[in-house]
C-alpha positions in Angstrom: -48.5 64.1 -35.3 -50.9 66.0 -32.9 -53.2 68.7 -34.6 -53.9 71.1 -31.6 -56.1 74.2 -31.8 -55.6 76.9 -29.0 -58.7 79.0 -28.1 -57.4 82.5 -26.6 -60.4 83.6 -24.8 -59.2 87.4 -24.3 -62.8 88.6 -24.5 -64.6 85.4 -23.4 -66.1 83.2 -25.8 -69.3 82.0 -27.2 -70.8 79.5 -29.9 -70.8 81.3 -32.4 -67.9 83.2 -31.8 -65.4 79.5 -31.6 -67.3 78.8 -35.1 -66.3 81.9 -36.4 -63.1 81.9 -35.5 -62.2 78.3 -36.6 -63.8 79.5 -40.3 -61.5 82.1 -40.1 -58.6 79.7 -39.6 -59.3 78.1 -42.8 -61.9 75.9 -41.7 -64.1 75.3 -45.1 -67.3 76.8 -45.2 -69.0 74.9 -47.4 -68.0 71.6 -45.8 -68.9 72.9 -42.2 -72.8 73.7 -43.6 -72.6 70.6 -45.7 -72.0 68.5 -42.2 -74.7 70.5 -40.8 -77.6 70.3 -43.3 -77.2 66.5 -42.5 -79.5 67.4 -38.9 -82.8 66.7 -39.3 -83.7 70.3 -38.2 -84.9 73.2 -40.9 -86.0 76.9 -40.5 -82.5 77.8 -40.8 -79.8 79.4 -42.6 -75.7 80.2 -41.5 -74.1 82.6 -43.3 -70.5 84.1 -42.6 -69.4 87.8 -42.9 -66.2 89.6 -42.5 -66.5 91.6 -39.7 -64.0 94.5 -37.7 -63.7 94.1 -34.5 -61.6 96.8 -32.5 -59.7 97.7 -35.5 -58.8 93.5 -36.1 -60.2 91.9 -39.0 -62.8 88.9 -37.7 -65.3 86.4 -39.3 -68.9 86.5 -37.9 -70.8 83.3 -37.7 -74.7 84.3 -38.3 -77.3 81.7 -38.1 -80.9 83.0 -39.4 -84.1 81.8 -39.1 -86.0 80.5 -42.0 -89.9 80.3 -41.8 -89.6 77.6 -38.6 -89.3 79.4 -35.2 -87.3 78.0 -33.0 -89.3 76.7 -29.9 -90.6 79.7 -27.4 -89.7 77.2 -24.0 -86.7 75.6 -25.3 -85.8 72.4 -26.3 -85.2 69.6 -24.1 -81.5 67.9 -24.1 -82.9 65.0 -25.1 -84.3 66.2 -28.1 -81.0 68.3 -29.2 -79.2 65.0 -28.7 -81.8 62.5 -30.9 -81.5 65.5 -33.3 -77.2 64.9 -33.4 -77.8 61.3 -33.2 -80.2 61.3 -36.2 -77.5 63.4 -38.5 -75.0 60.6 -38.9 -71.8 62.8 -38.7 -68.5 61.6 -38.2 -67.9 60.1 -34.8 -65.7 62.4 -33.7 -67.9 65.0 -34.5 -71.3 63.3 -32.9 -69.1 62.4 -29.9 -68.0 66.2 -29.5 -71.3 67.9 -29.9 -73.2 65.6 -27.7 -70.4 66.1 -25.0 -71.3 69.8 -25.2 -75.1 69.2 -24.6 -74.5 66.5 -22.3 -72.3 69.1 -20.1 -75.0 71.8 -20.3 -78.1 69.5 -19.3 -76.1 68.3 -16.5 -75.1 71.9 -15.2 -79.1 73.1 -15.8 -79.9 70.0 -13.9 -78.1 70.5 -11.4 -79.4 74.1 -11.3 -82.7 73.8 -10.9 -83.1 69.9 -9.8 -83.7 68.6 -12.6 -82.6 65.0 -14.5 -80.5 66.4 -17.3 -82.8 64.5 -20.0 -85.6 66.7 -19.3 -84.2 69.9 -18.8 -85.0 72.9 -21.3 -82.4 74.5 -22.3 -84.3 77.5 -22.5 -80.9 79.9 -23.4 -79.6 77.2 -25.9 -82.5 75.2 -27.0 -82.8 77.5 -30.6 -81.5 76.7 -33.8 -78.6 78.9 -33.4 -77.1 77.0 -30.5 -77.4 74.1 -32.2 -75.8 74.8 -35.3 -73.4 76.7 -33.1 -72.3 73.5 -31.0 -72.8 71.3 -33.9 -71.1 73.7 -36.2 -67.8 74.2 -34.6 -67.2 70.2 -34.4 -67.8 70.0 -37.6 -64.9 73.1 -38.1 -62.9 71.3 -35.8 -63.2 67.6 -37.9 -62.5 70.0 -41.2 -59.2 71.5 -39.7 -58.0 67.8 -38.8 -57.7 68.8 -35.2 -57.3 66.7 -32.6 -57.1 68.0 -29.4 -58.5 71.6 -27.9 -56.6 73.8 -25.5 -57.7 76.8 -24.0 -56.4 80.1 -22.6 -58.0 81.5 -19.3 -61.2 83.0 -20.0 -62.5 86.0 -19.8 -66.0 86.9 -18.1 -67.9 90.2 -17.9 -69.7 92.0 -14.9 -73.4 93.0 -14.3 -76.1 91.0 -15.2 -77.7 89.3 -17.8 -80.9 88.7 -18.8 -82.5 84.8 -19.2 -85.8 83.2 -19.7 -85.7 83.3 -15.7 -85.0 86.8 -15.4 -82.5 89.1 -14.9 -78.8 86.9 -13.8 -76.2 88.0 -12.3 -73.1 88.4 -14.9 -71.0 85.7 -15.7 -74.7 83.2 -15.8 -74.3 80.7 -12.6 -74.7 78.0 -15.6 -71.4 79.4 -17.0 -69.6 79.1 -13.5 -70.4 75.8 -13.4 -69.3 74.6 -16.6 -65.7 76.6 -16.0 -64.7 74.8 -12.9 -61.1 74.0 -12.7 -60.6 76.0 -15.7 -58.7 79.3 -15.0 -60.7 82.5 -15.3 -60.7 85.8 -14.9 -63.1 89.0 -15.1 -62.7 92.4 -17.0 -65.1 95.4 -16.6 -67.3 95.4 -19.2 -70.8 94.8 -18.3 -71.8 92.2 -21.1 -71.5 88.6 -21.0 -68.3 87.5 -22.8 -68.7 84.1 -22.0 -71.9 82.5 -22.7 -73.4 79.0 -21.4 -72.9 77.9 -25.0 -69.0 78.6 -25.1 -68.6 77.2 -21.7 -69.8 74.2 -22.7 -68.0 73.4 -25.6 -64.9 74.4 -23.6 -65.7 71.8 -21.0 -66.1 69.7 -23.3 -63.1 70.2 -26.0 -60.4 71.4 -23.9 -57.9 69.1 -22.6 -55.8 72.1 -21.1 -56.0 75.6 -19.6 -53.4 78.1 -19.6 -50.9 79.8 -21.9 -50.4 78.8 -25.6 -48.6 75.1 -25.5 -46.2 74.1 -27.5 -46.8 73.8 -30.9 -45.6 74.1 -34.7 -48.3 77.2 -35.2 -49.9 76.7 -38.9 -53.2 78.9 -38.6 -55.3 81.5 -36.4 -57.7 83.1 -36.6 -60.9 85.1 -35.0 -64.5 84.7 -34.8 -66.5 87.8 -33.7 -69.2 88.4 -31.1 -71.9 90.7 -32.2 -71.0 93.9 -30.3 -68.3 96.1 -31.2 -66.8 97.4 -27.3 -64.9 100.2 -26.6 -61.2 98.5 -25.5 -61.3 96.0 -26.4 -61.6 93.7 -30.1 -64.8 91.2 -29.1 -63.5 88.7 -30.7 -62.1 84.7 -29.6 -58.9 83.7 -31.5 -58.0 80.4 -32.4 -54.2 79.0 -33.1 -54.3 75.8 -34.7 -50.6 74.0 -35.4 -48.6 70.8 -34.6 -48.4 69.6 -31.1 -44.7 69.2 -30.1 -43.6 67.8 -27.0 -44.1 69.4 -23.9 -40.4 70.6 -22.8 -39.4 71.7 -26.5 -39.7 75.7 -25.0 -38.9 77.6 -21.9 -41.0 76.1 -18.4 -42.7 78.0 -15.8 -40.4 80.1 -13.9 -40.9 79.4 -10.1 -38.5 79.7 -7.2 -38.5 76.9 -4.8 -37.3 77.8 -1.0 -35.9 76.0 1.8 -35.5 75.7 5.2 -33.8 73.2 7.1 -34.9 73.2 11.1 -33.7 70.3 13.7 -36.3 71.9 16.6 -40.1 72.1 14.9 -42.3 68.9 15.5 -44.1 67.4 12.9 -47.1 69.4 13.8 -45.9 72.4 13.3 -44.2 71.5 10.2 -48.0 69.9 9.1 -49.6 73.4 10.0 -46.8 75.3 8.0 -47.2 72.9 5.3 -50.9 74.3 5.3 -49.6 78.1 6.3 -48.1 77.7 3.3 -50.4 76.5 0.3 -53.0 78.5 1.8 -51.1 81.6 0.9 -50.3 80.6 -2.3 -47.9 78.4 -2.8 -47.8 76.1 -5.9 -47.0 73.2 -3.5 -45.2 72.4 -0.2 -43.7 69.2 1.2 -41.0 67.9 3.6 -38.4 65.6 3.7 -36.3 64.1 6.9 -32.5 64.9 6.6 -29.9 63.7 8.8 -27.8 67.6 9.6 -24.5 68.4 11.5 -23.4 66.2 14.5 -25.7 63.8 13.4 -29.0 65.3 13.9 -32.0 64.4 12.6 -34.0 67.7 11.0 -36.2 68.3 8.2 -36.0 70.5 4.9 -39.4 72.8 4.7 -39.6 73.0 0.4 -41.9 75.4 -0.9 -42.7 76.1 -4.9 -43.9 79.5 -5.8 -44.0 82.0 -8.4 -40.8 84.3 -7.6 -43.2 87.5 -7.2 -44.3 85.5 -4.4 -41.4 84.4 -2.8 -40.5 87.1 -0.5 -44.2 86.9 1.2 -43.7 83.0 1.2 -40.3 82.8 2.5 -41.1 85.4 5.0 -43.8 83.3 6.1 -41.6 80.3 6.2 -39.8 82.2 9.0 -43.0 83.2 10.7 -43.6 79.7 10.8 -41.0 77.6 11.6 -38.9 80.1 13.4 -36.1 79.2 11.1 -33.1 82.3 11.3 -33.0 82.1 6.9 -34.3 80.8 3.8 -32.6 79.7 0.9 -34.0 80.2 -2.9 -33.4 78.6 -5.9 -34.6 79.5 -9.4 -35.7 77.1 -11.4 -38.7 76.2 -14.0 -41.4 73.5 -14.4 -43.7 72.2 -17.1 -47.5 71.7 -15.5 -49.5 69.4 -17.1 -52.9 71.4 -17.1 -55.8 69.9 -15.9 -59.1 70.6 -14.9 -62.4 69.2 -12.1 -64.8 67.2 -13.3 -67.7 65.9 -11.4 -68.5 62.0 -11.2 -71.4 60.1 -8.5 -70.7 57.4 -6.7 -73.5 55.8 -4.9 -75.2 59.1 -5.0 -71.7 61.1 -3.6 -70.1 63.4 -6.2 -67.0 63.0 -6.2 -64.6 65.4 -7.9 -62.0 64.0 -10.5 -59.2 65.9 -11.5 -58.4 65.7 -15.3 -55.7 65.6 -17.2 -54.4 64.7 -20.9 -53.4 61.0 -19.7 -55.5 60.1 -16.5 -58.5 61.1 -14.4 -57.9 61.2 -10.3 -60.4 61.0 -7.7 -59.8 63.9 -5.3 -58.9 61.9 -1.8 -60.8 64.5 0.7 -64.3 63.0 -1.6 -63.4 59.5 -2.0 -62.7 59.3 1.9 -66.2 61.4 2.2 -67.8 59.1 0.0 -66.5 56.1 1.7 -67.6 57.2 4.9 -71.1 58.3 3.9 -71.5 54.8 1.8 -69.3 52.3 4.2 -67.2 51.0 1.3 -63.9 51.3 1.5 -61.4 53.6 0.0 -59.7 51.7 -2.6 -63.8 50.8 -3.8 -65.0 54.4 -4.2 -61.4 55.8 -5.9 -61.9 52.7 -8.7 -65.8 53.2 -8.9 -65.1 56.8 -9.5 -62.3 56.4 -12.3 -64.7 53.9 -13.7 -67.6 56.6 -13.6 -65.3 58.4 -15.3 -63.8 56.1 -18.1 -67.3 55.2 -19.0 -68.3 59.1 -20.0 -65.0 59.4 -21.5 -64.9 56.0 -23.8 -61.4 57.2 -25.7 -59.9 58.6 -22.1 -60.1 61.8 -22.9 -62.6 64.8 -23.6 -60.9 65.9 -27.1 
């Protein structure tokens, strides 16, 4: 059996705030600060308090300093990871919190032109971000869980301010760390989602989207440090049994048709394209033989039904078909996200999900072209690129 832990991110979610909430699920305290005294860091103290949060009971991760300041510039990646490395945790543990530094040097990097290894983390560098990252894989090994999912994520408005001055609001850092994962903003001029809670979401979560399936067996939430007007600022976690994918209601979507014997295959092409750039889920064709004999083709398009008047009336537009049929029907998405990979010095981006990693075709035939190997060579040097920062073929 899976143990799956679902973060809702309903008013974003930070470090501390995935700790909190994963103590709150039943995570022991004790063993969680036992795992982290192993790091050869002091000057520090965690502490957890029960909290209210827009009315909603919450636990409150609180890391103090001790005597030892945390470094004014930051610490470098490279130190933060020697320091996990030194600590001998559980592998699972190690290999989680060094994916979540590893993902924020390589976003900072990539920032402000850096090599990863030498960036400073000037946001995350302190001692609470490290017992923050560090601290919620240890939770995580306590619960027994095995893979991460994540709701969409919330993210504020405004600006922030940074060692590099005022940002804008969400932090281009936590952008980058959210691609392919679905998002969303809310009016409240604070950052809900911090670089640190990005980063352990890139790193952990093998899904994005609405709560999957699962036996549910413990939730909880973990509170930020403000207390906002409408809303509880608070992440909650649901921790259960994984059970298979199709064991509750799919997706509804509505898939339409239209069968035409007088479009040529570029029109069909450019409605095709019509098509997904309005939002459909997907759209294909497929040759059918119609009355008398003649040959035609069937224009599917999958939607969400709220869309499937504006698509079908597109598909008119389009085609110049005289009707549309509709079916209702459901499906069962496997989520997945984009990750970044270099080939040769050409990113290419992979998208992810719980069983394989696939080079985007639009880069690989970039890359090819930029690099004069061939196709088939950049798609298996990119799924190797891949494999080799994912060992266990997945990020869980």
């Amino acid at each position: 059996m899976t143990t799956l832990a679902w973060f809702h991110c309903f008013a974003g979610i930070a470090g501390d705030m995935a700790l909190g909430s994963l103590v709150d699920a039943g995570a022991d305290a004790d063993e969680v600060t036992a795992l982290l005294r192993r790091l050869p860091v002091r000057g520090w103290d965690l502490r957890f308090e029960r909290v209210q949060r827009g009315g909603l009971a919450a636990t409150r991760a609180v890391v103090t300093l001790a005597g030892e300041e945390a470094p004014a510039v930051g610490r470098t990646s490279a130190v933060l990871a020697a320091a996990v490395a030194e600590a001998g945790l559980p592998e699972r543990v190690e290999r989680r919190a060094q994916g979540a530094i590893r993902a924020l040097a390589e976003v900072e990097g990539r920032l402000h032109d850096a090599l990863p290894e030498a960036v400073h983390l000037h946001e995350v560098g302190g001692h609470d971000a490290l017992v923050d990252i560090v601290g919620t894989a240890c939770a995580l090994e306590v619960l027994g869980v095995d893979e991460v999912a994540t709701s969409a994520v919330a993210l504020g408005t405004g600006t922030v301010r940074a060692a590099h001055g005022l940002l804008p609001n969400p932090a281009p850092a936590v952008l980058r760390l959210l691609e392919g994962f679905p998002t969303y903003g809310r009016p409240v001029p604070l950052e809900l989602t911090t670089p640190t809670g990005a980063a352990l979401l890139r790193t952990l979560a093998t899904a994005g989207g609405p709560m999957p399936p699962m036996t549910v067996t413990a939730s909880g939430y973990g509170a930020g440090r403000a207390e906002l007007d409408d809303l509880p600022n608070c992440t909650q976690v649901v921790v259960g049994t994984a059970l298979p994918a199709r064991s509750g209601p799919g997706q509804p979507v509505t898939v339409l048709e239209a069968t035409v014997d007088d479009v040529t295959g570029e029109q069909l092409a450019h409605a095709v394209g019509e098509l997904l750039a309005a939002g459909a889920f997907d759209a294909w064709t497929s040759p059918v033989v119609m009355k008398k004999g003649r040959p035609g083709h069937t224009l599917h398009v999958l939607c969400d039904p709220a869309r499937s008047e504006a698509l079908g009336a597109l598909v008119r537009r389009v085609t110049g078909s005289f009707g549309v049929r509709a079916v209702a029907a459901e499906r069962w998405p496997e989520a997945r996200r984009t990750e970044v990979v270099a080939v040769t010095g050409e990113e290419i981006r992979m998208k992810v999900g719980t069983q394989r990693a696939k080079p985007e075709h639009d880069d690989v035939a970039r890359a090819a072209a930029a690099t004069g190997l061939g196709l088939h060579e950049v798609a298996s040097r990119a799924e190797a690129a891949w494999r080799a920062a994912h060992p266990t073929g997945r990020r869980g």
